[in-house]
PQR file with spaces between the fields and no chain letter, atoms N, CA, C, O and H, PARSE charges and radii, in Angstrom:
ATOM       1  N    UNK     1     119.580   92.311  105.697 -0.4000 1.5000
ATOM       2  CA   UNK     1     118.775   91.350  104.966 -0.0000 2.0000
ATOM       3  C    UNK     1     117.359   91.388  105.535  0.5500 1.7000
ATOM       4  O    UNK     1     117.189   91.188  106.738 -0.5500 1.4000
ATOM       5  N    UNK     2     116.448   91.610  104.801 -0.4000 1.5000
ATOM       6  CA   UNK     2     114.905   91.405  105.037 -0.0000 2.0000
ATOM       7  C    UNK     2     114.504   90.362  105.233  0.5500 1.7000
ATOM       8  O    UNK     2     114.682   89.440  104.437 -0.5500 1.4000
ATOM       9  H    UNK     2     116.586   91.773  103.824  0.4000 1.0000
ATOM      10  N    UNK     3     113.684   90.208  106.649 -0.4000 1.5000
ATOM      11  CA   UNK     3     112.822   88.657  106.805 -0.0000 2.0000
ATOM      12  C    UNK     3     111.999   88.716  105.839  0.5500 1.7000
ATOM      13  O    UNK     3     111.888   89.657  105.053 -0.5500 1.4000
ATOM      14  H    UNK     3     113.540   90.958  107.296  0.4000 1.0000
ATOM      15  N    UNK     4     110.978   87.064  105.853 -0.4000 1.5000
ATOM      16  CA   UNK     4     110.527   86.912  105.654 -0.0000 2.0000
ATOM      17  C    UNK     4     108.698   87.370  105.715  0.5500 1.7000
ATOM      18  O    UNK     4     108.023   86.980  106.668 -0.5500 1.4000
ATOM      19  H    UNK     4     111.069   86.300  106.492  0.4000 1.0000
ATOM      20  N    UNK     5     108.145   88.117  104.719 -0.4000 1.5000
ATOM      21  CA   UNK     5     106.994   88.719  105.442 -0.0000 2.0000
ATOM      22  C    UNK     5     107.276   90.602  105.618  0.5500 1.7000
ATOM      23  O    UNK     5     106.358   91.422  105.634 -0.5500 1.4000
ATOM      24  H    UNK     5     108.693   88.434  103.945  0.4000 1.0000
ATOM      25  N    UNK     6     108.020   90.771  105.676 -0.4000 1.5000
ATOM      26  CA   UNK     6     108.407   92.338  105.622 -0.0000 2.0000
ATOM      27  C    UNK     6     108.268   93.008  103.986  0.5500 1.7000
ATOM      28  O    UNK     6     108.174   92.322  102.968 -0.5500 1.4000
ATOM      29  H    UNK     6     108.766   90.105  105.663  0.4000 1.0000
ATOM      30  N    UNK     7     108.278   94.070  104.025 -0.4000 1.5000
ATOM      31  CA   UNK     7     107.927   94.982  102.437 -0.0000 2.0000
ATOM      32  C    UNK     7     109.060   95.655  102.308  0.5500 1.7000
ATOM      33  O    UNK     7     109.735   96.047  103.260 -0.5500 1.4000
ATOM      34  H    UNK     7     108.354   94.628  104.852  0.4000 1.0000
ATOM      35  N    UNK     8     109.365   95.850  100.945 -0.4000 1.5000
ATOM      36  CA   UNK     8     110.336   96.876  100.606 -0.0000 2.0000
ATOM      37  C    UNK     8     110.039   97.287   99.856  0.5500 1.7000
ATOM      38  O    UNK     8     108.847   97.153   99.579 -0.5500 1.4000
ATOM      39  H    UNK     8     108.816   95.532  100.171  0.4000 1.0000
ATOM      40  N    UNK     9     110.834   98.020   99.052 -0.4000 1.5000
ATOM      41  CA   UNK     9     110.885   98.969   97.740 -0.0000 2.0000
ATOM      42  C    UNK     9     111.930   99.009   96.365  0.5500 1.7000
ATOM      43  O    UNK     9     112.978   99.652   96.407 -0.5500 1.4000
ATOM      44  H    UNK     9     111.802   98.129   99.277  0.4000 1.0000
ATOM      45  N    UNK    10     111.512   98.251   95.166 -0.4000 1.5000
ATOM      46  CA   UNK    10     112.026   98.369   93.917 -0.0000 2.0000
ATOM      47  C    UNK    10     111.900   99.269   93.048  0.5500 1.7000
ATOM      48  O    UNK    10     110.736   99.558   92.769 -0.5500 1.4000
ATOM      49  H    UNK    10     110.660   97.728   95.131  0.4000 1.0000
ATOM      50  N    UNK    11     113.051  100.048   92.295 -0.4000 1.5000
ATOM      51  CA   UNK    11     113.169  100.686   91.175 -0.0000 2.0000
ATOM      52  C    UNK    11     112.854   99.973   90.052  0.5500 1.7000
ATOM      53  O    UNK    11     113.765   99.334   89.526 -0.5500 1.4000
ATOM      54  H    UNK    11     113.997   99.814   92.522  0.4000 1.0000
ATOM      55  N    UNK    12     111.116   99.928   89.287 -0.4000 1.5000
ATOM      56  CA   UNK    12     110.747   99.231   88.336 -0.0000 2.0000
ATOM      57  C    UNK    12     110.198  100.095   87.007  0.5500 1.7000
ATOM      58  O    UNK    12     109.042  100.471   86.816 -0.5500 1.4000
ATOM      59  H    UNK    12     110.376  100.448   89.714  0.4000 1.0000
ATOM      60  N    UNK    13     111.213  100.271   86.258 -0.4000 1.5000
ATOM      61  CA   UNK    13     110.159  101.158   84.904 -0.0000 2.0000
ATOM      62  C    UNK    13     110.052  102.454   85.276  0.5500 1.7000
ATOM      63  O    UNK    13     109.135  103.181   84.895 -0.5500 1.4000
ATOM      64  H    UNK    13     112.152   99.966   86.414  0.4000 1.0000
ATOM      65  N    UNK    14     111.181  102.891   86.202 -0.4000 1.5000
ATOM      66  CA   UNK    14     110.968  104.488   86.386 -0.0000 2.0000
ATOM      67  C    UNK    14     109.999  104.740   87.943  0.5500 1.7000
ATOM      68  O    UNK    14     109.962  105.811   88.550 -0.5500 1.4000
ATOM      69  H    UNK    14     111.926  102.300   86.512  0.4000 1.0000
ATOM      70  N    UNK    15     109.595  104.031   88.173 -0.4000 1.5000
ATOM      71  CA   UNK    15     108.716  103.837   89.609 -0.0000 2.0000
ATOM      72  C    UNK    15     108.895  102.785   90.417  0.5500 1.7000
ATOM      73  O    UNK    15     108.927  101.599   90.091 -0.5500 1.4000
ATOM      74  H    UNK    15     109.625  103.161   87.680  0.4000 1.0000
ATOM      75  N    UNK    16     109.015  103.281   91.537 -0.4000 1.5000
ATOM      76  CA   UNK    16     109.030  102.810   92.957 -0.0000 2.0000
ATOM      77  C    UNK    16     107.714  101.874   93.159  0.5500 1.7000
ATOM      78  O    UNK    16     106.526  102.166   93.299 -0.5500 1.4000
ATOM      79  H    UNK    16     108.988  104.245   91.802  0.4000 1.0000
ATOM      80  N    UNK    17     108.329  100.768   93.123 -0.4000 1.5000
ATOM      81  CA   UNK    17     107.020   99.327   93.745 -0.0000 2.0000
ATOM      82  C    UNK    17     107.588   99.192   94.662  0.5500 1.7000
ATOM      83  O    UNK    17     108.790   99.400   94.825 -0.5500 1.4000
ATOM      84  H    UNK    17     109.294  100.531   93.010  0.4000 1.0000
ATOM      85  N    UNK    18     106.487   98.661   95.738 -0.4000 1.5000
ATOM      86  CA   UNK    18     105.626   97.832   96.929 -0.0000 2.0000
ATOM      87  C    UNK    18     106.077   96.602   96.688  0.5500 1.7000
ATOM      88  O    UNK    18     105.214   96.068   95.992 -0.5500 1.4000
ATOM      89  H    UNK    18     105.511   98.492   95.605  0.4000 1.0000
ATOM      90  N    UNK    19     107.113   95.721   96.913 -0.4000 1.5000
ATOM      91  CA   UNK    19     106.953   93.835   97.370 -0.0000 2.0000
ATOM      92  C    UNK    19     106.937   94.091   98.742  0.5500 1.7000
ATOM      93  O    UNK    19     107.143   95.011   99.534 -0.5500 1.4000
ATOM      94  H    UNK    19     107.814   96.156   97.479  0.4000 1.0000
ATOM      95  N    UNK    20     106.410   92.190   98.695 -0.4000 1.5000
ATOM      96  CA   UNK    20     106.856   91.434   99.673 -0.0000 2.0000
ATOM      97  C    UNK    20     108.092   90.448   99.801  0.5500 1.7000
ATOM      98  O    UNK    20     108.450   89.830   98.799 -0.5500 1.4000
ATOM      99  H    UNK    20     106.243   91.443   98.052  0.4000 1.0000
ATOM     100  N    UNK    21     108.654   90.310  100.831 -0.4000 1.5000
ATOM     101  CA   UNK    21     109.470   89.333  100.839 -0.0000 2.0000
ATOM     102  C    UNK    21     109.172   87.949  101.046  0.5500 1.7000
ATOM     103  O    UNK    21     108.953   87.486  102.166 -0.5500 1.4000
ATOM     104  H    UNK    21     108.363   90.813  101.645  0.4000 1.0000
ATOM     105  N    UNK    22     109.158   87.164   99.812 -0.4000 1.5000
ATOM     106  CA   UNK    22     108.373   85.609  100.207 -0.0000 2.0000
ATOM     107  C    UNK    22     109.201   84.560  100.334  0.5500 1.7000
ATOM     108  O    UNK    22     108.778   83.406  100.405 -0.5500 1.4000
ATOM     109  H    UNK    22     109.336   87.539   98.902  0.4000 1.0000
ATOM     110  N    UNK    23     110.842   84.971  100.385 -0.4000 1.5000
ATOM     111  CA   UNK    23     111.781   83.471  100.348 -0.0000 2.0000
ATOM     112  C    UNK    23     112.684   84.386  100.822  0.5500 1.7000
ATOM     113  O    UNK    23     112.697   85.565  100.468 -0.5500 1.4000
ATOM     114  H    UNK    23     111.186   85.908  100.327  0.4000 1.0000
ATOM     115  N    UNK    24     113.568   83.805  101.743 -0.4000 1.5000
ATOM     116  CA   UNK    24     114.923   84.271  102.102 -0.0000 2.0000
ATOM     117  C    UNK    24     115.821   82.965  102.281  0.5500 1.7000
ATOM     118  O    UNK    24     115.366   81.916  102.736 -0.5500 1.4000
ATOM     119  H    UNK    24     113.558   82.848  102.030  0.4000 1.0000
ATOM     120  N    UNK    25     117.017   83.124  101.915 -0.4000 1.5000
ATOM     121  CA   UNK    25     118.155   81.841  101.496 -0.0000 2.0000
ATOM     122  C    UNK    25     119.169   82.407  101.934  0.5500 1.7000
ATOM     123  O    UNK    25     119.409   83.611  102.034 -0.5500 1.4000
ATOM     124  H    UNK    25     117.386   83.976  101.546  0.4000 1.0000
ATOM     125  N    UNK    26     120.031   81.145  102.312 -0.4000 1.5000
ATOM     126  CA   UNK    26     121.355   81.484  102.259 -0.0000 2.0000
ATOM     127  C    UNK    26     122.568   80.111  102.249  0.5500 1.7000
ATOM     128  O    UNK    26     122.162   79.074  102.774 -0.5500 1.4000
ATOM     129  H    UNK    26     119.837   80.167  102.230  0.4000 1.0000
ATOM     130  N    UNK    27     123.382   80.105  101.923 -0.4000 1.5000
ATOM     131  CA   UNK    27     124.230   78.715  102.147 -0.0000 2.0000
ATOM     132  C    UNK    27     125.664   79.409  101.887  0.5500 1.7000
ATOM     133  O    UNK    27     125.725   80.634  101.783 -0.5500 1.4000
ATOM     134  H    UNK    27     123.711   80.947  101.496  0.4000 1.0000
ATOM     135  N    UNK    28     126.794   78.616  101.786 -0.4000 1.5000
ATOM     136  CA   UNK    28     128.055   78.543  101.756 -0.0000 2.0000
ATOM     137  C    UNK    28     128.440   79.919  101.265  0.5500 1.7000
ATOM     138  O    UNK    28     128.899   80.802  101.989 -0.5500 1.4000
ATOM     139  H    UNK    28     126.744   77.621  101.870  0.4000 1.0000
ATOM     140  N    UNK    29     128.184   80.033   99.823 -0.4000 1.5000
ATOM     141  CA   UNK    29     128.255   80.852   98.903 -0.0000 2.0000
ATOM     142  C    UNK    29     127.380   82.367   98.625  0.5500 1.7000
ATOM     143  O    UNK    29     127.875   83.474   98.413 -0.5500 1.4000
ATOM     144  H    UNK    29     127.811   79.316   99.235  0.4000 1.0000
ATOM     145  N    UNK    30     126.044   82.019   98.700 -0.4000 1.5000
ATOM     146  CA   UNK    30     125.679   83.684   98.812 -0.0000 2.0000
ATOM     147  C    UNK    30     124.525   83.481   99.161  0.5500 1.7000
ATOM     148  O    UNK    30     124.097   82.329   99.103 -0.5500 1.4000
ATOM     149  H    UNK    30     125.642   81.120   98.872  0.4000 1.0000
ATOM     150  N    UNK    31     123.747   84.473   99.594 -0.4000 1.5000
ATOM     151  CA   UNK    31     122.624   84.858  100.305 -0.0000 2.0000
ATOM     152  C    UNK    31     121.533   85.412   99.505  0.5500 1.7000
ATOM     153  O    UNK    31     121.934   85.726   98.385 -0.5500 1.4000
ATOM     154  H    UNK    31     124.095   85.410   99.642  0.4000 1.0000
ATOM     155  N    UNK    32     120.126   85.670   99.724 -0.4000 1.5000
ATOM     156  CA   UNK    32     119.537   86.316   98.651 -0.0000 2.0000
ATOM     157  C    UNK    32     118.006   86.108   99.516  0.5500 1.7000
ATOM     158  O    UNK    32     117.521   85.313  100.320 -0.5500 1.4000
ATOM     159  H    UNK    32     119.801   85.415  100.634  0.4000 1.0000
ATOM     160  N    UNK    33     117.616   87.346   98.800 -0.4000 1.5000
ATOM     161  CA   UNK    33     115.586   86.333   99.262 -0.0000 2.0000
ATOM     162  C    UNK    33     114.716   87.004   97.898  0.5500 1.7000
ATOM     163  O    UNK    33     115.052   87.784   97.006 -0.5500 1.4000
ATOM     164  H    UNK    33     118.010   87.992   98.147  0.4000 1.0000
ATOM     165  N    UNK    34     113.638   86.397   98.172 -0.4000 1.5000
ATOM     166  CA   UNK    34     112.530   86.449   96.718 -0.0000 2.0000
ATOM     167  C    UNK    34     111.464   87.509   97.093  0.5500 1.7000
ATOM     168  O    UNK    34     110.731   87.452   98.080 -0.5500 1.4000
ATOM     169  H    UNK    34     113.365   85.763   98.896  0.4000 1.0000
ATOM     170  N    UNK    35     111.488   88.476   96.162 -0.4000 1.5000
ATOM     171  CA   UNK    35     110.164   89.040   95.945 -0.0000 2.0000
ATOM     172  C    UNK    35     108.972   89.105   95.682  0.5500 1.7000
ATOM     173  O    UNK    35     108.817   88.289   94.772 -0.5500 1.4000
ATOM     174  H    UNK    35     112.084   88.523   95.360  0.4000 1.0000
ATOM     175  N    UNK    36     107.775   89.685   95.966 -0.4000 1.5000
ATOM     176  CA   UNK    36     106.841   89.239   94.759 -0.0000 2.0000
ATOM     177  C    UNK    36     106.066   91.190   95.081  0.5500 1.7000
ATOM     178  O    UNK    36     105.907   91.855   96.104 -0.5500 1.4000
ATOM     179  H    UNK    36     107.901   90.347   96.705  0.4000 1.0000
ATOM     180  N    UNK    37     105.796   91.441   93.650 -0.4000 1.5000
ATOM     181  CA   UNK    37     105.392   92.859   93.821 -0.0000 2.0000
ATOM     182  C    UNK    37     103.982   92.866   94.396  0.5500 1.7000
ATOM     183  O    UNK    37     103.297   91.889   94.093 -0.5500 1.4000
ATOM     184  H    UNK    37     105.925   90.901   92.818  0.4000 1.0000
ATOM     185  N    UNK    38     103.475   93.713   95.106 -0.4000 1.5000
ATOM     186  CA   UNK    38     102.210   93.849   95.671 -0.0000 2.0000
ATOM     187  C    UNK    38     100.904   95.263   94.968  0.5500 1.7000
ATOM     188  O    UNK    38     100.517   96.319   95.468 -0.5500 1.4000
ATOM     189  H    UNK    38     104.032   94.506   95.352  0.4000 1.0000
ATOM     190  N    UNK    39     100.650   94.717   93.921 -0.4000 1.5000
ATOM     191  CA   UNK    39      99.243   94.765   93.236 -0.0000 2.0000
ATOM     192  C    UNK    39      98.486   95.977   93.943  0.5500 1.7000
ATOM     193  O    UNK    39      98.294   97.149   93.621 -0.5500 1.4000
ATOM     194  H    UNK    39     100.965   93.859   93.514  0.4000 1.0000
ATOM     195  N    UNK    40      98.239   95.426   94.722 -0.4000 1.5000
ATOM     196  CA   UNK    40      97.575   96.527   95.059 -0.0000 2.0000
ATOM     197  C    UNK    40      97.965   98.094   96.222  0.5500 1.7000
ATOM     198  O    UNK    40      97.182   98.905   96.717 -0.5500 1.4000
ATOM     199  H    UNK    40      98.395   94.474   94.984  0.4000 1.0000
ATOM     200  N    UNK    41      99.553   97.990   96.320 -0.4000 1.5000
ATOM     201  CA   UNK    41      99.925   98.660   96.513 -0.0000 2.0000
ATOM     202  C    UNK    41     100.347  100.062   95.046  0.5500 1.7000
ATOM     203  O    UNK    41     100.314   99.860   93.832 -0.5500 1.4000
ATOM     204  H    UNK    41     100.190   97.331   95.918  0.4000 1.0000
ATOM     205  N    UNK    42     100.783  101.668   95.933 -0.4000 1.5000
ATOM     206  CA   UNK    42     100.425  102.372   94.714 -0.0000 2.0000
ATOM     207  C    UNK    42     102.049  102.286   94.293  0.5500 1.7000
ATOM     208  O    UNK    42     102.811  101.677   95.044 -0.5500 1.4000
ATOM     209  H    UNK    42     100.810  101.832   96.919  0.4000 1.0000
ATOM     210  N    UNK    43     102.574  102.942   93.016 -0.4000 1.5000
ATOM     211  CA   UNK    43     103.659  103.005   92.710 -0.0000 2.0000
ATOM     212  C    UNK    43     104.128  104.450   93.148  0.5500 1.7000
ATOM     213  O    UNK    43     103.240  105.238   93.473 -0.5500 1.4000
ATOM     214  H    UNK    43     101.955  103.436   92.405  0.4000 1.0000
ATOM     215  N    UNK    44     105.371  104.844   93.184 -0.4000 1.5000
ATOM     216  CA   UNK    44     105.637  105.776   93.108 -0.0000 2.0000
ATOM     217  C    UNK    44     106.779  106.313   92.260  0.5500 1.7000
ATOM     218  O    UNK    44     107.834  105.681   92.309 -0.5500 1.4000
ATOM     219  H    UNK    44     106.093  104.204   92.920  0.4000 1.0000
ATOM     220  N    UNK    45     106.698  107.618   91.326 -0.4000 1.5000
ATOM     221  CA   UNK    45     107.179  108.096   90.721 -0.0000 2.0000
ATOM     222  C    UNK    45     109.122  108.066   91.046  0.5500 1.7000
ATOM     223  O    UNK    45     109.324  108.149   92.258 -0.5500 1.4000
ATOM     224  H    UNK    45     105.840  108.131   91.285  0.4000 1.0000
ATOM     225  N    UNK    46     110.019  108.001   90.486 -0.4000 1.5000
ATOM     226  CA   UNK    46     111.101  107.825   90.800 -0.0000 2.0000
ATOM     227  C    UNK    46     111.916  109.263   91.465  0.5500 1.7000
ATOM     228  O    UNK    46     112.991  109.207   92.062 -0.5500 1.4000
ATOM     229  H    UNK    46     109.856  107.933   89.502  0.4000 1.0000
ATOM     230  N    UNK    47     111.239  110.355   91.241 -0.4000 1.5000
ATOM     231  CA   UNK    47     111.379  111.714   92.264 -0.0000 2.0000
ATOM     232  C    UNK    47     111.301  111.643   93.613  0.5500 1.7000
ATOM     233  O    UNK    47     112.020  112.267   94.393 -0.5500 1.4000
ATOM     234  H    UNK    47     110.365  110.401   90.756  0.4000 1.0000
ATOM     235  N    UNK    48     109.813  110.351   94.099 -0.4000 1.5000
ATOM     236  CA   UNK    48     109.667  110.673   94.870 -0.0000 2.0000
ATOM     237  C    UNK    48     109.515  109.006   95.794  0.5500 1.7000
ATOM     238  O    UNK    48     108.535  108.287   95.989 -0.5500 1.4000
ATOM     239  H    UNK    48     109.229  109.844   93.465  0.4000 1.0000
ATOM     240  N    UNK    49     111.187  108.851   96.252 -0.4000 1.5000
ATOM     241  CA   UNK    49     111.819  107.783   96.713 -0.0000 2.0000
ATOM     242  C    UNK    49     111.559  107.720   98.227  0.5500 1.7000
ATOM     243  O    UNK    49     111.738  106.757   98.971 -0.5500 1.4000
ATOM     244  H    UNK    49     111.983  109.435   96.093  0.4000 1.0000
ATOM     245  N    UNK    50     111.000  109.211   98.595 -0.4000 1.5000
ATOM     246  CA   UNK    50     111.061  109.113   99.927 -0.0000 2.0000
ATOM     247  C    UNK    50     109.703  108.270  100.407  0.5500 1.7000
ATOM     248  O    UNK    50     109.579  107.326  101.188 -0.5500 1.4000
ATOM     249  H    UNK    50     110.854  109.994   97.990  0.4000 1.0000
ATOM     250  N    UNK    51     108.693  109.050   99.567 -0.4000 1.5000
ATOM     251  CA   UNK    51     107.295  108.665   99.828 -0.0000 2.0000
ATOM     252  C    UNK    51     107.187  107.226   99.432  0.5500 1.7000
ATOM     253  O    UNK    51     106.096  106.664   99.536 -0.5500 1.4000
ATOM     254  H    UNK    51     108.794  109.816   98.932  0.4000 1.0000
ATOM     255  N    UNK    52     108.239  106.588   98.984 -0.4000 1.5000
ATOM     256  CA   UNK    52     108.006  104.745   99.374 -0.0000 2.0000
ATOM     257  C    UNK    52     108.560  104.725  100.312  0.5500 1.7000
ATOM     258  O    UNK    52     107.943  104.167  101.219 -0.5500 1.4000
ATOM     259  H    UNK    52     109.125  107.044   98.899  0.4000 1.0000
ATOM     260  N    UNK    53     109.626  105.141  100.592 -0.4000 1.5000
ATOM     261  CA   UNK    53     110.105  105.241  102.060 -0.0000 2.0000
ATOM     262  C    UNK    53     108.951  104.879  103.294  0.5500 1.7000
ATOM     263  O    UNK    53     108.971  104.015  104.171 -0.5500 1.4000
ATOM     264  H    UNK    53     110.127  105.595   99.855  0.4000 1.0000
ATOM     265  N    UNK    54     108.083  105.792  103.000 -0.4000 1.5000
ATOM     266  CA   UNK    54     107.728  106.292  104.131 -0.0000 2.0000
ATOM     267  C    UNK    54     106.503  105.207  104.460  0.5500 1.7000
ATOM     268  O    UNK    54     106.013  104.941  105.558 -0.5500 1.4000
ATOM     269  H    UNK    54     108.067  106.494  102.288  0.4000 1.0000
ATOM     270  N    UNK    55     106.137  104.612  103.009 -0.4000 1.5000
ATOM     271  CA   UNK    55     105.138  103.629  103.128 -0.0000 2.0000
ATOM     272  C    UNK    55     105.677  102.210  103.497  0.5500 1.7000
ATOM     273  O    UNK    55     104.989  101.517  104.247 -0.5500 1.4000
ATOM     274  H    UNK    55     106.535  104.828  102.118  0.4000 1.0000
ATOM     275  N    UNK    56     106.891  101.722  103.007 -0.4000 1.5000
ATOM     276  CA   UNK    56     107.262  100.908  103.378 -0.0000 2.0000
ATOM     277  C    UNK    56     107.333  100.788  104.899  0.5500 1.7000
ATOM     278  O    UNK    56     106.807   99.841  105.484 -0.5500 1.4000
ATOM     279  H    UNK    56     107.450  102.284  102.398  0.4000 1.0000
ATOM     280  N    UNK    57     108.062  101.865  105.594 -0.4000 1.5000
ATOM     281  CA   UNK    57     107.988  101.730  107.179 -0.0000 2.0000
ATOM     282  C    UNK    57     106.305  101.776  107.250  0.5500 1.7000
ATOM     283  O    UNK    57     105.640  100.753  107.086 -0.5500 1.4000
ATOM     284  H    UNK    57     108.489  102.634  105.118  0.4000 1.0000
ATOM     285  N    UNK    58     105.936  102.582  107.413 -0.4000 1.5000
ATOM     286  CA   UNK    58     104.427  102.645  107.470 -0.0000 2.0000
ATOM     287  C    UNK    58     104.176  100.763  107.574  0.5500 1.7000
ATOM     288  O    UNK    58     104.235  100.200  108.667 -0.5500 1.4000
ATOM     289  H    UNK    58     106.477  103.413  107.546  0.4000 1.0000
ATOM     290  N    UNK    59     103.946  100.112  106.473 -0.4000 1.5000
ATOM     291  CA   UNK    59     103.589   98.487  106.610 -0.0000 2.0000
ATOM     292  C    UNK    59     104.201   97.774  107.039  0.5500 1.7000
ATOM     293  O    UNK    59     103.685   96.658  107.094 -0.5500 1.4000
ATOM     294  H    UNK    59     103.898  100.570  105.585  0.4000 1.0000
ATOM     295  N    UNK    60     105.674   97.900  107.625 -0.4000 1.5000
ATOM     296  CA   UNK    60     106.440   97.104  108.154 -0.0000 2.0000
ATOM     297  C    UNK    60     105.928   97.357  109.572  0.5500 1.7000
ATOM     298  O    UNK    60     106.069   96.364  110.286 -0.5500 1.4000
ATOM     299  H    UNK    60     106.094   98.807  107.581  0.4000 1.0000
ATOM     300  N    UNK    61     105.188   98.760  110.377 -0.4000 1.5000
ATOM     301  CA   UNK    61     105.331   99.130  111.366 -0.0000 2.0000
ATOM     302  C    UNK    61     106.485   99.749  112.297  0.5500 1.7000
ATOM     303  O    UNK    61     106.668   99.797  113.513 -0.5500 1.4000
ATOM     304  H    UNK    61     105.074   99.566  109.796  0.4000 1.0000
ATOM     305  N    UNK    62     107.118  100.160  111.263 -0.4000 1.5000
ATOM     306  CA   UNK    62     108.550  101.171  112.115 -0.0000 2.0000
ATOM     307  C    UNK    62     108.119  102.429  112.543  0.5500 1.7000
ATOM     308  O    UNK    62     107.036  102.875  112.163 -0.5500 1.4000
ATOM     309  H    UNK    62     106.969  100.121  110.275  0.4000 1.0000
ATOM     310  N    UNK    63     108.920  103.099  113.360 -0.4000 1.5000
ATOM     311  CA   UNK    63     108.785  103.985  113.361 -0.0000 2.0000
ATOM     312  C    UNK    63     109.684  105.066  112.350  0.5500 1.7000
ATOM     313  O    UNK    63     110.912  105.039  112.273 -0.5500 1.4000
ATOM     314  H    UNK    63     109.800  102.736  113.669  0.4000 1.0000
ATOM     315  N    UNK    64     108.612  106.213  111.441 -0.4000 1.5000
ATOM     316  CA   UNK    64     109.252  106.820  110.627 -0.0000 2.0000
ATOM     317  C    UNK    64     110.193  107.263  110.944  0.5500 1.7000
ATOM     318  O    UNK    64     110.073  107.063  112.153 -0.5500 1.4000
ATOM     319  H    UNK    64     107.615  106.235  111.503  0.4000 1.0000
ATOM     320  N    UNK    65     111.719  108.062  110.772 -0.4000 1.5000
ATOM     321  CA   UNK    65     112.536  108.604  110.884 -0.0000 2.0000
ATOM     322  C    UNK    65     111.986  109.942  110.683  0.5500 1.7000
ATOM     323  O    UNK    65     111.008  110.157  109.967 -0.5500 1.4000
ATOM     324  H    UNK    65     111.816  108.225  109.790  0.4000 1.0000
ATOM     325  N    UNK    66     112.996  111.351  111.695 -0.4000 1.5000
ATOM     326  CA   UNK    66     112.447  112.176  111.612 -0.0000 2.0000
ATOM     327  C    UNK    66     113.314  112.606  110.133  0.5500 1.7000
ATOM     328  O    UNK    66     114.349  112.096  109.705 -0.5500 1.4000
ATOM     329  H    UNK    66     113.791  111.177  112.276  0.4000 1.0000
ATOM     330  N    UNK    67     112.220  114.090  109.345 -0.4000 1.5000
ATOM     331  CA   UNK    67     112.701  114.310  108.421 -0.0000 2.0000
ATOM     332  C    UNK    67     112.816  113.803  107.045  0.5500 1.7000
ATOM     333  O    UNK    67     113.303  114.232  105.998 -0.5500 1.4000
ATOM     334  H    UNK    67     111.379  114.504  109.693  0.4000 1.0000
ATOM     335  N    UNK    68     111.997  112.396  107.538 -0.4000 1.5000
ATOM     336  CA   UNK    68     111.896  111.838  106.107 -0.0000 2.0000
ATOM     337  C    UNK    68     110.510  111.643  104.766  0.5500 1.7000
ATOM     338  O    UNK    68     110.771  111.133  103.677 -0.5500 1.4000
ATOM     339  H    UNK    68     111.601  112.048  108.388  0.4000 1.0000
């Protein structure tokens, strides 16, 4: 589960978007957190899943994995 404040990556319309994570929940029953897409991040083509990959770590500050 993604904190709050961290980026990921959605399959939207054939391309890979940039959110943020702006709500994370959870209670009895199920868990979940809220998105919001980030504008001015670029999209990427659905071929090329890695290269959000690679941006997402990139803004989270991970370190990339080798090979990816």
């Amino acid at each position: 589960m993604p904190k709050k404040g961290q980026y990921v990556f959605r399959l939207k319309r054939g391309y890979w978007r940039i959110c943020i994570v702006t709500e994370v929940f959870s209670n009895d029953t199920c868990s979940g957190y809220g998105i919001k897409t980030c504008d001015n991040e670029p999209s990427f083509p659905y071929a090329d899943r890695n290269g959000a990959v690679r941006r997402v770590y990139d803004l989270n500050g991970w370190k990339i994995p080798k090979g990816l």
